[in-house]
N, CA and C of each residue as an Amber inpcrd file, in Angstrom:
protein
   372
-126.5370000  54.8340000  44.6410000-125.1400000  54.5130000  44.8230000
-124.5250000  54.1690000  43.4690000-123.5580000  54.6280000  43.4110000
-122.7180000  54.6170000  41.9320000-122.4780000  52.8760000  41.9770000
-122.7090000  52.2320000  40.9420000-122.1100000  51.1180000  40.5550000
-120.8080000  50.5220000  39.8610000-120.0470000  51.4060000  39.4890000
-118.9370000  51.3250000  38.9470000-117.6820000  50.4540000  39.8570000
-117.2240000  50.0510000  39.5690000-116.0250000  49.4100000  39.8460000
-114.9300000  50.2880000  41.0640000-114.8350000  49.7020000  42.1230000
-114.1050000  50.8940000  43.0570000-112.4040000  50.1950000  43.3170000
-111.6400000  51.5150000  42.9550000-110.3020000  50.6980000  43.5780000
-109.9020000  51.0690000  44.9530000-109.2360000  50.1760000  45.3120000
-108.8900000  49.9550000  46.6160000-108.1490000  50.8910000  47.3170000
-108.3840000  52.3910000  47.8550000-107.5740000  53.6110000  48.2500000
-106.0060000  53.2200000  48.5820000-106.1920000  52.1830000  49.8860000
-105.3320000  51.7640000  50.4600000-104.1210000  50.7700000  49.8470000
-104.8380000  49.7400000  49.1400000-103.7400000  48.6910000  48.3270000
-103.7080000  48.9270000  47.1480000-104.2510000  50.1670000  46.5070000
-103.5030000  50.9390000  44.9670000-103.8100000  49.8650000  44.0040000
-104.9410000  48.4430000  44.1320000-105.5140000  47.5830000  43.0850000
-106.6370000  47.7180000  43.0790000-107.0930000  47.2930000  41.8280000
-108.4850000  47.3020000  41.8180000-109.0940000  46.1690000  42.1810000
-109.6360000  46.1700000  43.5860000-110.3890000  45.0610000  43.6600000
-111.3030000  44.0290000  43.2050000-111.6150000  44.7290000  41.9540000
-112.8560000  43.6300000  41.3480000-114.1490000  43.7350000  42.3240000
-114.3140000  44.4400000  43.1650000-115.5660000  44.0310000  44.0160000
-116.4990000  46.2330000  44.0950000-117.8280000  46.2490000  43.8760000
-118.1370000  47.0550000  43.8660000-118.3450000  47.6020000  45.7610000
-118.4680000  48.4860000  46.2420000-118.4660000  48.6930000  48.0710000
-119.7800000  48.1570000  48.1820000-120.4790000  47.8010000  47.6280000
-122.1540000  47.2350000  48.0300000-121.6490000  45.9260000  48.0060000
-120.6770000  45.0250000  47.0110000-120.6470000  44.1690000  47.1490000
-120.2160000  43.1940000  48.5280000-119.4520000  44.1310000  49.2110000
-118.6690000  43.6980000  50.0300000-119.2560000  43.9790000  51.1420000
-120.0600000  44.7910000  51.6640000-120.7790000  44.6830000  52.8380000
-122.4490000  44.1120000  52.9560000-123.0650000  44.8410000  51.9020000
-124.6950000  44.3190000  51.5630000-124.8270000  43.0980000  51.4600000
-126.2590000  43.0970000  52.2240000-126.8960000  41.3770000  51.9370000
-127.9620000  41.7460000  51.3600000-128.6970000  40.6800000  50.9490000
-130.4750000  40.9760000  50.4860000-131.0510000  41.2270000  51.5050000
-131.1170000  40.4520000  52.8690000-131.1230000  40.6420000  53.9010000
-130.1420000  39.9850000  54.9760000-131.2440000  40.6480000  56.6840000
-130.4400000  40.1530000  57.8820000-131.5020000  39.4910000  58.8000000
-130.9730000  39.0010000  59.8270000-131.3760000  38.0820000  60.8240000
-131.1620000  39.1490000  62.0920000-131.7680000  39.2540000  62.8140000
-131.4590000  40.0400000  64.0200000-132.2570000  39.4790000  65.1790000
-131.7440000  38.9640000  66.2010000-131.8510000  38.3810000  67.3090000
-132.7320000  39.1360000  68.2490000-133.6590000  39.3650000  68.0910000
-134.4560000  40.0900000  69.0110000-134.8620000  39.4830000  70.1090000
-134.9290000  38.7830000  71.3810000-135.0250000  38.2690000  72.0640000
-135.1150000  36.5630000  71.7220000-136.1090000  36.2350000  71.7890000
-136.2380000  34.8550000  71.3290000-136.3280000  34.8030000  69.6060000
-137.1630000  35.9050000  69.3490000-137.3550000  35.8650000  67.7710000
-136.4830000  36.3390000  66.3930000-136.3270000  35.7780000  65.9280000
-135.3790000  36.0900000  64.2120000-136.5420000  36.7840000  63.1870000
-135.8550000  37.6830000  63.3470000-137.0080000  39.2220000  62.5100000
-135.8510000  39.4260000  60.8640000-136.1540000  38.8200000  59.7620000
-135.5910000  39.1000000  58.7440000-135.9280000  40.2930000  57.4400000
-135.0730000  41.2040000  57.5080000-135.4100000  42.5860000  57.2430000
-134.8950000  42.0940000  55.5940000-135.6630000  42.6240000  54.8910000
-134.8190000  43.2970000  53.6780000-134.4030000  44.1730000  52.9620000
-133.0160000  44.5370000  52.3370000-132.2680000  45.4870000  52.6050000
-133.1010000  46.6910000  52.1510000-133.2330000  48.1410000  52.7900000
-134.0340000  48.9970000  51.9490000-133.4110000  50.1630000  52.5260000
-132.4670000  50.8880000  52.4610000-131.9030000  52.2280000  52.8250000
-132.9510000  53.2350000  53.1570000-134.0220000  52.9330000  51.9900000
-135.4170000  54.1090000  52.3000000-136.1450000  54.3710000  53.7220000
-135.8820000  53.1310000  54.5240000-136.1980000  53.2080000  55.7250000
-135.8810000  53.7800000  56.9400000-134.5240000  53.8300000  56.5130000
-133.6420000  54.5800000  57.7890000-133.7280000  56.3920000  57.6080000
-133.2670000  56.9010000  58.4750000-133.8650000  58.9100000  58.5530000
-132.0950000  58.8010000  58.6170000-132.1000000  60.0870000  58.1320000
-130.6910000  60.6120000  58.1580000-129.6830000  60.2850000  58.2030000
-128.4040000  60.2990000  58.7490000-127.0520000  59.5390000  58.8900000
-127.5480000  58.2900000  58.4070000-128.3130000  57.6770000  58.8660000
-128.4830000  56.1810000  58.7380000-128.6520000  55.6810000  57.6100000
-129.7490000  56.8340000  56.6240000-130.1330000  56.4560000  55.3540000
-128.3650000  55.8530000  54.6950000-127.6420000  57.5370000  54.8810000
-126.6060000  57.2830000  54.2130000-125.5080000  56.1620000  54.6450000
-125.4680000  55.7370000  55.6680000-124.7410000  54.0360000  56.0300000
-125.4660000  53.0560000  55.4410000-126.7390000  53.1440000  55.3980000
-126.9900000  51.6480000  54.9530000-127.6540000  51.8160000  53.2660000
-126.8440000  52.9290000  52.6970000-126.6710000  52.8910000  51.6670000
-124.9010000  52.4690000  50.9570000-124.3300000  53.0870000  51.9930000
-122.7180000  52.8260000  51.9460000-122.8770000  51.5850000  52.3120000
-123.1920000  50.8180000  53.5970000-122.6580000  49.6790000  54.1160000
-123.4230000  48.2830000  54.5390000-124.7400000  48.8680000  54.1760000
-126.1030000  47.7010000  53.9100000-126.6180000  47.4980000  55.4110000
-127.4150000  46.8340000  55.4790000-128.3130000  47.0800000  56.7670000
-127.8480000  46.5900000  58.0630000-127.1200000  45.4300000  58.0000000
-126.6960000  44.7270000  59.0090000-125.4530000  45.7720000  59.8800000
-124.4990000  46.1760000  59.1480000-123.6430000  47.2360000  59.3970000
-124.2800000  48.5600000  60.5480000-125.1700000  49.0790000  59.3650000
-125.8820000  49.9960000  59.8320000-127.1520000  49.9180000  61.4570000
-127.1510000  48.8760000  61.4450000-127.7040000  48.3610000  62.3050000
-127.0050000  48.2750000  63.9380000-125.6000000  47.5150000  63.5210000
-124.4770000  47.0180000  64.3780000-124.2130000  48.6320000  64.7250000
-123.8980000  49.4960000  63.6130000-123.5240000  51.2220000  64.5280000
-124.3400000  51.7740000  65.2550000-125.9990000  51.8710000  64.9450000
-126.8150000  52.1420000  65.6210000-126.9670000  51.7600000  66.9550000
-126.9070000  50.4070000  66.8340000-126.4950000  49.8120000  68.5140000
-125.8220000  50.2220000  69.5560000-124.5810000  50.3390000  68.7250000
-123.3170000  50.8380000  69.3220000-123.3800000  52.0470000  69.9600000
-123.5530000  52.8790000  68.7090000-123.3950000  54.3600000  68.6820000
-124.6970000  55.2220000  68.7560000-125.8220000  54.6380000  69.1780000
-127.2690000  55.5890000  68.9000000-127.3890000  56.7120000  70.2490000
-127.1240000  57.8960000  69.8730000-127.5910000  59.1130000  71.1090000
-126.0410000  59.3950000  71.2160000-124.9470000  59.3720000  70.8300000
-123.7000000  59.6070000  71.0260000-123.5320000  61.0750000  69.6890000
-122.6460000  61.6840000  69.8050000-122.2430000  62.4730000  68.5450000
-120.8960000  62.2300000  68.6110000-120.8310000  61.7120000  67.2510000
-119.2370000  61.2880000  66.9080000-118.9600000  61.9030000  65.7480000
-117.2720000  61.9780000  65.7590000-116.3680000  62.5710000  64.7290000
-115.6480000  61.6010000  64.2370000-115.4040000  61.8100000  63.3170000
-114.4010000  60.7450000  62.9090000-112.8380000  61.4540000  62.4290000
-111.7570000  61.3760000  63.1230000-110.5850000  62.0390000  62.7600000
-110.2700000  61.8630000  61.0730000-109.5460000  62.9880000  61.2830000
-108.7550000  62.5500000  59.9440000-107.1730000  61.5600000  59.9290000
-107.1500000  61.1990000  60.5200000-106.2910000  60.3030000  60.7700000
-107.0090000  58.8650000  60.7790000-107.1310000  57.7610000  59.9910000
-106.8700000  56.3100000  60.3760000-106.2210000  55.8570000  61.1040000
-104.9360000  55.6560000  60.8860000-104.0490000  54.4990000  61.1890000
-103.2150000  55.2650000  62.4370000-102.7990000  54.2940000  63.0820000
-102.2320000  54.6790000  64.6510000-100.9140000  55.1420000  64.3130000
-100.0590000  55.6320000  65.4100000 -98.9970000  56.0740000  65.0060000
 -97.9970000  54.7380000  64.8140000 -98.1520000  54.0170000  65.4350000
 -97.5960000  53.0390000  65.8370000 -97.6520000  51.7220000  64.4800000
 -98.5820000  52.2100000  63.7500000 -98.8790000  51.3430000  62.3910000
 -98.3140000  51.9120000  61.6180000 -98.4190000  53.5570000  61.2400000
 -97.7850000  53.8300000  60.3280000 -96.1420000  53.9930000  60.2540000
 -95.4270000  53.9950000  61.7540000 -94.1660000  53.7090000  61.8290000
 -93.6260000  52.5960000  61.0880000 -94.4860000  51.3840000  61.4820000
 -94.0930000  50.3550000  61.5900000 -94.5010000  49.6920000  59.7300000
 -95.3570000  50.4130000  59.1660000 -95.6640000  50.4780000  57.9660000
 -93.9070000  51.2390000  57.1420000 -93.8460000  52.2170000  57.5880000
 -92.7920000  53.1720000  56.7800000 -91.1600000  52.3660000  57.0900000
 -91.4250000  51.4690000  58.1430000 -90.0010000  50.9030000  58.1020000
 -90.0910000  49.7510000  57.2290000 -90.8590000  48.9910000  57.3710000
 -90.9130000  47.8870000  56.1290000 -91.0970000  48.3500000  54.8640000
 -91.4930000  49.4030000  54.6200000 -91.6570000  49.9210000  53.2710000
 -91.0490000  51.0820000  52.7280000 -90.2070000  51.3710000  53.4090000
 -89.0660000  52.3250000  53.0250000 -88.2650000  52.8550000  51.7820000
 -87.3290000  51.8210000  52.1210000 -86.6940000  50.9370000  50.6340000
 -87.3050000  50.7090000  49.5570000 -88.4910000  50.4990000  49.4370000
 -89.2370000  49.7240000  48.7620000 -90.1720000  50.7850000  47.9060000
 -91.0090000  51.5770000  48.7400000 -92.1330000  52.6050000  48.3290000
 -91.7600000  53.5890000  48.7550000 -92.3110000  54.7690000  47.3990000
 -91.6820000  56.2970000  47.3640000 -92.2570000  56.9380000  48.4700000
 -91.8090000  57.6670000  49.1690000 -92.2420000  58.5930000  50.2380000
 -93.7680000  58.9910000  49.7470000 -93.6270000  59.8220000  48.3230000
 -95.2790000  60.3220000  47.5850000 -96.4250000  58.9500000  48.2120000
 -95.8780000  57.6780000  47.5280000 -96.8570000  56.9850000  47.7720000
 -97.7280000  56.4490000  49.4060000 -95.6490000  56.4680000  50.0230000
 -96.4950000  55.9850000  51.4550000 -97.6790000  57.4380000  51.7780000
 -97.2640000  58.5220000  52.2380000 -97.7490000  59.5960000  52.2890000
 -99.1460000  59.6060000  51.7730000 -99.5220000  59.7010000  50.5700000
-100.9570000  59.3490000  50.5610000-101.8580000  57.8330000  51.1830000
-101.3070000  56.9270000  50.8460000-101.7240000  55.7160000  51.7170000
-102.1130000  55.7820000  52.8130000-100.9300000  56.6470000  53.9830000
-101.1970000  56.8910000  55.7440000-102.1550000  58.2570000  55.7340000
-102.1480000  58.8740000  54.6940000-102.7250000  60.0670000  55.5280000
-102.2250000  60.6880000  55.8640000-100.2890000  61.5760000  55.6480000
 -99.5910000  61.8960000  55.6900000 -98.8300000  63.1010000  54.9800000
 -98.2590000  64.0020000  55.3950000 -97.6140000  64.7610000  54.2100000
 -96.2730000  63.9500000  53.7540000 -95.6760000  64.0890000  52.3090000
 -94.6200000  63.8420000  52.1980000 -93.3630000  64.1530000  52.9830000
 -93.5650000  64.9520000  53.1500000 -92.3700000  65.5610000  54.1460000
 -92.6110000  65.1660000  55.3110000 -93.6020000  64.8540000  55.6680000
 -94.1470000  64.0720000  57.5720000 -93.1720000  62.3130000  57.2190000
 -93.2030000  61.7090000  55.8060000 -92.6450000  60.5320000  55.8880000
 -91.4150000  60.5170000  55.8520000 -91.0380000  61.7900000  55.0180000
 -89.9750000  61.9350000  54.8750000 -88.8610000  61.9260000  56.4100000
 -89.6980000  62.5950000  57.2210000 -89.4870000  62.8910000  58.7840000
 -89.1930000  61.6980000  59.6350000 -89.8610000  60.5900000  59.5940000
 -90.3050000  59.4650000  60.1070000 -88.9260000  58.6410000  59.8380000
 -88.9270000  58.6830000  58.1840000 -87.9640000  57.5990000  57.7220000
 -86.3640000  58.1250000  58.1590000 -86.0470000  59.5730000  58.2790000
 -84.4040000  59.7920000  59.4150000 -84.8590000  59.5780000  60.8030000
 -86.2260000  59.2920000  61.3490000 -85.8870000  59.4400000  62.4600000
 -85.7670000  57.8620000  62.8180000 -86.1840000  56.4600000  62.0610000
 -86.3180000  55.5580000  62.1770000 -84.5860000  54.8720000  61.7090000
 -84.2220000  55.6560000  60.5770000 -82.4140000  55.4970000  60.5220000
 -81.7810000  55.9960000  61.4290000 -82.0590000  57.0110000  62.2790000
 -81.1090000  57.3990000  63.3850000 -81.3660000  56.9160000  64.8030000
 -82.4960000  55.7430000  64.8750000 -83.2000000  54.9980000  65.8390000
 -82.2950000  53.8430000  65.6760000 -81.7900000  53.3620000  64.6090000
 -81.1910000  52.1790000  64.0360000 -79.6430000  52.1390000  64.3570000
């Protein structure tokens, strides 16, 4: 995993924090019935998809999806944010931030915000 300094896609700063920093532990605790089984962190352990999460997001993470999600096949859209967020994003930030910028932020074409922001003035 690259160590370099990552900025923040979404809030356009640089966080100061590397993505290992912010999810990885040395280790975890996992509640296995009565007993506390403390793993330490090792990506090498996990097979496939998994290797690569609990290299992105450290073991505990990777663990919590497995739970969740083990025997399922999932996609992940290209869309994040709901419609209903990014409305509500583009009206407070209108005025304020260039169409270019909201647009990459949501996941958006320029011209899709551009769209949003007459239809939210002629809502008004």
């Amino acid at each position: 995993m690259c160590s370099e300094i990552r900025q923040c896609k979404f809030h356009m700063k640089n966080t100061g924090y590397k993505a290992s920093d912010i999810f990885k532990k040395d280790s975890l605790q996992l509640n296995n019935g009565e007993e506390v089984i403390d793993i330490n962190s090792n990506p090498e352990r996990y097979s496939g998809v998994y290797k690569e999460l609990a290299e992105l997001i450290g073991d505990a993470a990777t663990l919590k999806v497995w739970k969740r999600f083990s025997g399922l096949n999932i996609t992940f859209p290209q869309k994040l944010y709901s419609k209903e967020f990014r409305k509500e994003y583009i009206r407070e930030n209108m005025d304020a931030v260039k169409p270019a910028d909201m647009a990459k932020l949501l996941g958006l074409s320029e011209r899709r915000v551009r769209q949003i922001i007459v239809e939210i003035r002629h809502g008004e």
